[in-house]
N, C-alpha and C positions, 0 to 999 in steps of 0.2 A: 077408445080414440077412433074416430072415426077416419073412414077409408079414402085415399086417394082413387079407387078403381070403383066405389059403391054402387053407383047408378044401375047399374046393369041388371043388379042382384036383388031378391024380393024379402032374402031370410037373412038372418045373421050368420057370421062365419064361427064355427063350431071353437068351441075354448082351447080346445084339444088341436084343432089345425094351427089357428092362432100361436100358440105356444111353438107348434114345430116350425113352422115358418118365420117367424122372429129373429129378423139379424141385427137388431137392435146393440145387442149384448157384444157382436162382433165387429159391426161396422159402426160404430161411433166413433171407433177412429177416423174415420170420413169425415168427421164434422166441420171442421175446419175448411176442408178443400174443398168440401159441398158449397159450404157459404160462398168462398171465393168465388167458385164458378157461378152460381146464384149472382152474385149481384155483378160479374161480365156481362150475365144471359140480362140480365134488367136492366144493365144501362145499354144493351143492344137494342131490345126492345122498343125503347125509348128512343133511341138515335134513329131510329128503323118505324117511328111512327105508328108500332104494334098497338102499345100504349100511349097514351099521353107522356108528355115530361113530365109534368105534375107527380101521376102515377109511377114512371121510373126511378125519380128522386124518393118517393113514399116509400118502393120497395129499396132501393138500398140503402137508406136513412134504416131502416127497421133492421135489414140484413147486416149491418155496420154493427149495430148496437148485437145482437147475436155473435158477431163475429168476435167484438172487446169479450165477452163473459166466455168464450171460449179460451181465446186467449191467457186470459184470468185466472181460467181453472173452478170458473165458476157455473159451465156448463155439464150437468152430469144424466145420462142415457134415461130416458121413460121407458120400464121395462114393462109397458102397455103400448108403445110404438112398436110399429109391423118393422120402421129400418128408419135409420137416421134421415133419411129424405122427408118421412114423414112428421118425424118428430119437429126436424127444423120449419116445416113447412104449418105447420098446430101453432108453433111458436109465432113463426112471424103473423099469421092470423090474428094471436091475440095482440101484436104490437101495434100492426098498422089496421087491422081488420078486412073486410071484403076485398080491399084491392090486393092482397095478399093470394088472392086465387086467380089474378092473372098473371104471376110469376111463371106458374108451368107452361105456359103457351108457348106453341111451336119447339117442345122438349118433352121428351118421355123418360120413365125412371130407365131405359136401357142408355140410352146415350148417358146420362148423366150420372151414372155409376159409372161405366168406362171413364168418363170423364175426371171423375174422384181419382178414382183407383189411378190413372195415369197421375194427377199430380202429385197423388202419395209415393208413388214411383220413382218420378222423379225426384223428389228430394230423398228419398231413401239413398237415390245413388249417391248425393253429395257427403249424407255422413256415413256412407259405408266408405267412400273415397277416402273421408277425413281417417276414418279408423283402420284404414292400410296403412294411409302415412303415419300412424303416429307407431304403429306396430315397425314400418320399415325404418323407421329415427330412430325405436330401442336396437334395434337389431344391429344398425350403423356405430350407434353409440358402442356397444357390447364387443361391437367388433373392433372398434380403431384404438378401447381401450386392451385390447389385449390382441396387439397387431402382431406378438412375436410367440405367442403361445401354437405349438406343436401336436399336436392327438393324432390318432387310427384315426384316419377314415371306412367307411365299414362299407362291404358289398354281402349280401347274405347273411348281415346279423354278423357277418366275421371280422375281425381289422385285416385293413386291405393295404394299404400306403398310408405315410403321415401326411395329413396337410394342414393348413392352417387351419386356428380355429376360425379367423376371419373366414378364408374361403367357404367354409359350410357355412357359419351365419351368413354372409351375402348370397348362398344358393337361393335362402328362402324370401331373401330382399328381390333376385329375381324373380321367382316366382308369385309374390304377390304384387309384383309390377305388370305380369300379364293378369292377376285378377285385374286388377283397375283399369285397365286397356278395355279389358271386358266390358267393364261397368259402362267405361266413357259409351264405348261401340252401342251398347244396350241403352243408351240414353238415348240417343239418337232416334231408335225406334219407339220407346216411348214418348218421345215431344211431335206426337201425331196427336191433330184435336177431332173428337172424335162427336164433341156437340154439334147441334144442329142437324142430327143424321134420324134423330122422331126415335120411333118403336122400332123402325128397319127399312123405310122407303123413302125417309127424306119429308118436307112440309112445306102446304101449300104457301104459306106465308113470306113475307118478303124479305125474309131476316138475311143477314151479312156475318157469314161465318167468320171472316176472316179479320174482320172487326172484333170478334170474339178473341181469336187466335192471338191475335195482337197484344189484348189488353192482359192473357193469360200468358204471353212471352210461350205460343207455341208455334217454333217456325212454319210448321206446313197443316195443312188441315185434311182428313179423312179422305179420299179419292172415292168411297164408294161404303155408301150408307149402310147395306148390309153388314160389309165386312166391319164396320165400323162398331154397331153395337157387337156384333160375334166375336171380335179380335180379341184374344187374350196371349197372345204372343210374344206381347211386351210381360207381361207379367210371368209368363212360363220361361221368358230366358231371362228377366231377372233373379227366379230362384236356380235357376240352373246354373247361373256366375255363381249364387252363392254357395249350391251345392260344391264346386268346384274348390272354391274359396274355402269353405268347410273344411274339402278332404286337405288342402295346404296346410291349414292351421292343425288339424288334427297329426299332422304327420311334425309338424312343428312341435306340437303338443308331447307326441310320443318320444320325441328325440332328448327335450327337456326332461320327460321323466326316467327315460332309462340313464342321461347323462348325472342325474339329479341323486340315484341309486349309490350307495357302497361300494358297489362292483365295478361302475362305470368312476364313480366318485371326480368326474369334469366338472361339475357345478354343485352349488348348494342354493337351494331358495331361499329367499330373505323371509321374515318370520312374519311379514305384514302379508302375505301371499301365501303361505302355507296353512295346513291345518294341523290337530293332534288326534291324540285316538285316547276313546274313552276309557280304554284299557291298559295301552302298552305307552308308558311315560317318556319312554326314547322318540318316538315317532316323530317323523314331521313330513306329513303326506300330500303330494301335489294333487290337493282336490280338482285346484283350477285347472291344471290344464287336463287331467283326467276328463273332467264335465266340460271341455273344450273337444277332446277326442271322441267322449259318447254322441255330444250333438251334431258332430257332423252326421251318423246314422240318421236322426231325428230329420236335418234336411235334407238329406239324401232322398229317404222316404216321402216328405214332402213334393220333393220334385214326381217322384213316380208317382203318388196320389195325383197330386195336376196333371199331368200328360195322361192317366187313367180316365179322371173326369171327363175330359176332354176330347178323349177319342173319337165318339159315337154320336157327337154332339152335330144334328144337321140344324143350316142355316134358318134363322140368323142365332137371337137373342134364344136361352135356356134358362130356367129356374136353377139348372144343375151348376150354373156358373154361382149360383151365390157361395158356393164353399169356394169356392177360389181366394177371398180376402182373408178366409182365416191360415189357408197356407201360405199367400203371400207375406203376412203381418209377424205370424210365428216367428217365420224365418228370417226375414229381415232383421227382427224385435234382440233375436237371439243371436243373428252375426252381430248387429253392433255392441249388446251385453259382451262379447268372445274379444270384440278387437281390444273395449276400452277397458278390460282387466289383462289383456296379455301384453297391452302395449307397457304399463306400469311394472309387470312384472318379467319380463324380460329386462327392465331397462336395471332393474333392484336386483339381478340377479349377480353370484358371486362365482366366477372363476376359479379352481381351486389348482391356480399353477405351481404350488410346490409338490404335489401327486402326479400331477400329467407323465411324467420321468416313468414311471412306474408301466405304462401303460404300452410303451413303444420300445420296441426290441429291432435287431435286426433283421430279421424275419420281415418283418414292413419294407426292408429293401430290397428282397429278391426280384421285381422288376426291375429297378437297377440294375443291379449287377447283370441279367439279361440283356438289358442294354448297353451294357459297359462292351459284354462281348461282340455285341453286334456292331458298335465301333473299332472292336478289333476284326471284323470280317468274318465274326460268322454268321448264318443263318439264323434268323427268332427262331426259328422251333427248334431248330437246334441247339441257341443259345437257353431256347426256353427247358429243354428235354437237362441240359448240363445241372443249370441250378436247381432242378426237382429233384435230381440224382442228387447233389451236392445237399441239401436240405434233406433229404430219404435219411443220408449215410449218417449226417449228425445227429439228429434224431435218433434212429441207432446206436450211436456212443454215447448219447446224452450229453454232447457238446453242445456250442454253438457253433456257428459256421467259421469264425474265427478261431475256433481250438482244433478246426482239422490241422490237420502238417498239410507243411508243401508237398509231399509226396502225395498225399491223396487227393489232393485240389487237383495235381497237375496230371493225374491218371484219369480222371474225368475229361481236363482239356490243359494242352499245354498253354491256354489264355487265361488258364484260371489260376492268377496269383495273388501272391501276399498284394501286390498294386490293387487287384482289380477288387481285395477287399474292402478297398478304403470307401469305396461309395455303402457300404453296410451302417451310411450313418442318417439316422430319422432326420435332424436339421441340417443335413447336407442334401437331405434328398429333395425338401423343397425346394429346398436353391437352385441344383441342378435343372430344375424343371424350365424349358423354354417356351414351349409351344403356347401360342395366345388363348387366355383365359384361363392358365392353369392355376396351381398353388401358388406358384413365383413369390416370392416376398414381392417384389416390385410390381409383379402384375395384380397382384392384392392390394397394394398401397395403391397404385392406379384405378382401379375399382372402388378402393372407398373415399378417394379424392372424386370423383365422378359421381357417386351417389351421394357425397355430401355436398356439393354444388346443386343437383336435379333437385335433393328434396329441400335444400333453403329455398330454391324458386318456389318450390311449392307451399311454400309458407303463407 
């Protein structure tokens, strides 16, 4: 296939560079939003007198018919194309012929890859957006159906306080709400047009970027030519939301499988979500969200390969950027694979609230009763020093805290009575909770009344 860059050169380009050089295999996913921008940049041309109308309508009549067979699924990569620019640009040669070679005018392949890559960008955000919400709906659903279920809350892997189980699934309804905030934010910086900015100095020609801008729905255009082909910023803080986004799901992922466990025995996964084992016939193993927790590493790494590339890179345009699409594509390819298998199975997930009982002692209310004291007038630490004592001595007798006697409660602290045990109770202790945003039953019903209005809007 012969060369976009050719003229210059007297020999052929070695088989062996050919091959290395080749992003044919990576960037065909470009294909699409090459054409798009293709037939902007020709009917600019054309508005702008470059070319004839004649010739404007010629190229995007040819660039149309490209664009349906992509569409289609009936376009597939020439793995003898140097990169999808080339390929489409062979292609529309043979449709419309010679006029077909005034398409690149006043464009070079560095604008026009930036150019790509931002519109793969941005629609990336819109269905990584779509596959937050559909993961923050199961999470709502999961939660409003089991609004009264109790469990540990855990700090260090230990049970800490009972809260709802609502309030920990809407933790991670918050937290994938700042991813999406993210995304939005990061869109912004991606809907910068970056065409019409040449190789890296801009062109002599009369062209009307903003006519371009327009027709490709991007509100502002490039401020400065260099940075314009050299910018990969959108692209390095698009993986970086995902990185982020990643480490959520992964920690989301983790909580499922240890909740998922015998030990934990909170949930069970429905059997169209889980897998078995080629050996032990009892199994039923959370692959999914396992290969949900491993790839977060996978993007993590990603992100540090781009900001690596990237470093040492002096202005403008670099070869080194060509690997940039394969970490952006990875990544992206595998947060939406992550959203639209955990949004199905969290929402198929099973509760196992006749066990929950099992799991929560009074021991979960030793903050309580801390507090209990401390509305009788004593000091935290001092309230806090009583019930550690009080906790020590049980422990010791292999009681509970309710099998002490009155006599020994009240040798620790004459506040410390058979009354001040009664807060020793897991679903008394969410109750008790006032302060805004906590377990509260009410402050939880208020919370998933509030996300269940936010994400029907977002329907």
């Amino acid at each position: 296939m012969s060369k976009m860059w050719g003229g210059r050169f007297t020999k052929r380009t070695d088989p062996r560079v050919e091959r290395f050089t080749s992003s044919i295999l990576v960037d065909y996913r470009l294909a699409r939003y090459d054409v798009e921008g293709s037939i902007a940049h020709a009917k600019m041309l054309g508005r702008c007198r470059i070319v004839s109308a004649a010739e404007s309508r010629r190229l995007v009549q040819g660039l149309t018919r490209i664009l349906r067979l992509i569409e289609r699924g009936r376009w597939t990569p020439d793995r003898s194309a140097e990169d999808v620019h080339t390929q489409i640009q062979q292609e529309l040669e043979r449709l419309v012929g010679p006029v077909a070679q005034k398409l690149h005018t006043a464009r070079s392949r560095n604008d026009q890859v930036s150019l790509d890559l931002r519109l793969y960008c941005r629609e990336a955000v819109s269905r990584l957006t779509m596959g937050i919400r559909g993961v923050q709906r199961s999470l709502v659903h999961l939660a409003s159906s089991h609004r009264e279920a109790v469990i540990p809350g855990y700090t260090h892997l230990q049970r800490a306080q009972p809260i709802l189980l609502a309030h920990h699934l809407l933790a991670y309804v918050e937290m994938l709400e700042r991813d999406a905030q993210r995304l939005d934010e990061a869109r912004g910086r991606i809907d910068v047009l970056p065409l019409g900015s040449g190789a890296l100095a801009g062109t002599t020609l009369p062209i009307d970027r903003r006519y371009v801008a327009k027709l490709l729905k991007f509100p502002r255009v490039a401020a400065n030519s260099m940075d314009a082909v050299a910018d990969r910023d959108f692209a390095l803080e698009l993986v970086s939301v995902l990185a982020n986004l990643a480490v959520h799901l992964s920690r989301l992922a983790e909580d499922m499988i240890l909740w998922s466990s015998d030990e934990f025995g909170i949930v069970s996964l429905d059997d169209a979500f889980a897998t078995g084992s080629s050996l032990l016939p009892q199994k039923r193993n959370p692959d999914v969200l396992e290969l949900i927790r491993g790839q977060a590493g996978v993007i993590v790494g990603n992100l540090t390969a781009f900001f690596t590339m990237m470093k040492g890179l002096p202005l403008s345009y670099n070869r080194d950027m060509q690997w940039d699409k394969r970490l952006v594509f990875e990544s992206v390819e595998a947060t939406v694979a992550a959203l639209s298998v955990l949004a199905p199975c969290l929402r198929h997930l099973k509760v196992r609230t006749a066990g929950l009982s099992r799991l929560l002692d009074e021991s979960l209310c030793a903050a309580d009763l801390a507090e209990y004291l401390v509305q009788q007038g004593v000091a935290f630490r001092q309230a806090h020093e009583i019930v550690g004592k009080a906790l020590a001595l049980a422990e010791r007798l292999g009681v509970t805290l309710r099998r002490l006697s009155a006599s020994e409660l009240t040798r620790l602290s004459p506040h410390l009575t058979r009354t001040a045990l009664a807060v020793l109770n897991p679903r008394r202790s969410v109750e008790r909770k006032r302060s805004e945003g906590s377990t509260n039953p009410s402050q939880v019903a208020r919370a998933l009344s509030r996300w269940q209005r936010y994400l029907r809007r977002k329907d």
